[in-house]
Each structure stands twice: as structure tokens, then as C-alpha cells.
Steps between C-alpha positions, in 0.01 A plus 500: 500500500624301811373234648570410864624093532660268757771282364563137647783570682316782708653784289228768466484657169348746235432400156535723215256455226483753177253544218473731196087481472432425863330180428760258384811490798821357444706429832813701533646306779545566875559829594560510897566241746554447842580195678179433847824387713625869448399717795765805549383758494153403399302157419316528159327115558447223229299697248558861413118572475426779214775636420553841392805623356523923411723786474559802805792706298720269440442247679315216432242381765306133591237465751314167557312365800655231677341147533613165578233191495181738543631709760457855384787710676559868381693706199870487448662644202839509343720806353748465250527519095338345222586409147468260283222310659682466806501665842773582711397551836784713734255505812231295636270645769100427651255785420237425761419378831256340705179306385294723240739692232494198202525474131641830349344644241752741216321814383646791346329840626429794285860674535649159368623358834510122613258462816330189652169384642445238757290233595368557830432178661282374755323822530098436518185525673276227396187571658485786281585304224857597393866384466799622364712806466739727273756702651577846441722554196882539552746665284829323508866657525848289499731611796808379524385181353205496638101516413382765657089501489355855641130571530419685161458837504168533344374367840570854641228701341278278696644674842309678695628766755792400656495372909759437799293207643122448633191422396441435086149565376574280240559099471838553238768679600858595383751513805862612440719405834864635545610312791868457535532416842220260491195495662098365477224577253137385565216498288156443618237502545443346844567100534574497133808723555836410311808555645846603286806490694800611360822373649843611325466375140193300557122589498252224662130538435293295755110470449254472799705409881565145408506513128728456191796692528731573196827639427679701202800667465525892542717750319378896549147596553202261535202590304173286601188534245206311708194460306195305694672174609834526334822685619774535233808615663788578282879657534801477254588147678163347353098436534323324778114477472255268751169471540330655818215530689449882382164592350262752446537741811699771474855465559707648809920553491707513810882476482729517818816580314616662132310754284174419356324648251154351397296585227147377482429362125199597342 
């Protein structure tokens, strides 16, 4: 078991506990660290909050969210080895971007692979009486040293008929966008519309004229899954998910440049 803790001299660390009846624990020591004042290439805070340390192949894998004095920030992980209680880490990296994706969740699906479910924050409607969010699940992949998290397949036999574009008689929708010169994706409807720009190695997602706007990293094709209010857009450079004004009405998909294909989700 490991336990996420923050050390006095603003190292962040997991703790590795063991047990041979799963009620009495015995502390094996500390089995990853990183120091807050580190920041290339990624800053993993004061506190590496829950920890979770598996196997892709042979490599071994930690994810944690990152927090520092209650701020809640997003995922990183780390990939390197592990033995002996101890992990290695060769590369550090962040997992997810802007305000929503938080606390990663380790579940093995039924063909024995490591995937991970999200947190969605500050999704909500509270006049009818609800808050919070899961994502949709992600099977994860090492690439060069790097977590990879793709939309799990199993999401696909919910596709309808495929689409170029248009109107969406349906408020979730899976949209696949090849766009290597760039160019602008909107999602409506009307003043609720989203707008996902994609400039070079960089996709920005901007609610409503006038609202958030947030930024992620882009390597190959962007695949958006928008469900009611949340957008969870997603490439091999990582996750960004935000909360929108998107609803109930049907959803419409206009892009000005790339290849779209857009599946409505039943």
C-alpha cells in the first residue's frame, strides 16, 4: 500500500506500507520522492496525493495528483523501475490539463490492462440538485517514456453512425479531428458554443465568448467525448477536461480546418 506524504523540507513523497493479513501494516519505508523546488520538466507539488504505483510491460508506472497547501492541481506520474520497495523514476511528466481532470483512480479492465478514472471537477447544476463528475475510462500505454492515456475502447460500441460535421440529435458525442495544419472546432449549441483551436502542438478549448480558456499539449489526432456539460479532449500529449455551459439540447459540430469524424453516443 502507499500512502501519499509531504516531508518538512518540501520533498513530496510516497510511503510504502505492507501487510500479510491486511489489517496489521508494517511501514516499509519511502518509496518515491521528489523535491517541490524541482520543476523541469514537470512540478509534482508538496504532497504526492494518492499514489499509485503499477506495471505497463516492463515498466513500472506512478500517478498521483498534485497538491500543495489545498490547491488541487492535476495528475503527473513517473516511469521508471521498481524493486525492492523502491522506485526509480527515469521520466517525470503531467497527465492532465486545465481545471476538471483530478484524482486518478487505477483499475484493471477485463483483458488485464492498467486504465484510469478521473475526477471531474467543478461540473454541476445545482438547481437540479447535482454535483460532481467521473470521466470516461482511459487505458494507459508508455511511449517513449511516457504515459500515454487513450479513451478506452469499450466506449466505441456506444457509436452511432459515423458524421463529417452538423447537427447531432444527441447531447454526447464522440468527435475524432485530424487536423495537421491547424484549424477551429466549435461545439454548440448556440451561445453555449465551445470553441477548440488547434495551433501547431497546442489545442485551446474556450467556453462561452468571454469565458475560461484552457490549454494542453497535442501529439496526433484529437478525440473529444462531450457528454451534457463536460468536454474531455484527449491526444497522446495528455487530457484536458472543463466544465461548460453545454446541456441538454442537442449538440451541433462545425470545424473550419482538419478531418472530422463525429459519432453520436447512444
Amino acid at each position: 500500500m502507499f500512502l501519499g506524504a509531504a516531508l518538512r523540507d518540501g520533498t513530496a513523497a510516497a510511503l510504502s506500507y505492507a501487510s500479510d493479513d491486511l489489517q496489521n501494516w508494517r511501514y516499509d519505508g519511502i518509496a518515491l520522492q521528489r523535491s517541490t523546488r524541482e520543476t523541469d520538466p514537470v512540478w509534482m507539488g508538496a504532497l504526492l496525493e494518492c499514489p499509485q504505483i503499477f506495471t505497463i510491460g516492463d515498466r513500472a508506472v506512478m500517478v498521483s495528483s498534485v497538491w500543495d497547501h489545498a490547491a488541487l492541481h492535476y495528475a503527473g506520474y513517473a516511469v521508471g523501475s521498481y524493486s525492492e520497495g523502491e522506485f526509480h523514476a527515469e521520466t517525470w511528466g503531467r497527465l492532465t490539463y486545465g481545471d476538471s481532470f483530478y484524482a486518478p483512480s487505477l483499475f484493471i479492465d477485463s483483458e488485464g490492462r492498467p486504465c484510469l478514472l478521473f475526477w471531474m471537477r467543478g461540473i454541476q447544476d445545482p438547481d437540479d440538485g447535482w454535483a460532481g463528475a467521473h470521466s470516461v475510462p482511459y487505458l494507459l500505454s508508455v511511449a517513449g517514456g511516457r504515459l500515454v492515456a487513450s479513451v478506452h475502447p469499450d466506449l466505441d460500441a456506444h457509436r452511432r453512425d459515423p458524421m463529417s460535421a452538423g447537427e447531432v440529435e444527441s447531447t454526447a458525442a464522440d468527435i475524432v479531428w485530424s487536423s495537421g495544419d491547424g484549424g477551429r472546432l466549435l461545439i454548440g449549441p448556440g451561445a453555449t458554443e465551445i470553441s477548440t483551436t488547434w495551433e501547431q502542438s497546442t489545442v485551446t478549448v474556450q467556453t462561452a465568448p468571454g469565458g475560461t480558456a484552457s490549454t494542453a499539449p497535442v501529439e496526433g489526432d484529437v478525440r473529444i467525448v462531450v457528454d451534457g456539460p463536460v468536454p474531455e479532449v484527449s491526444s497522446a500529449g495528455g487530457l484536458l477536461g472543463l466544465a461548460t455551459g453545454l446541456g441538454d439540447a442537442p449538440l451541433s459540430i462545425r470545424a473550419d480546418g482538419g478531418a472530422v469524424e463525429v459519432f453520436a453516443l447512444a
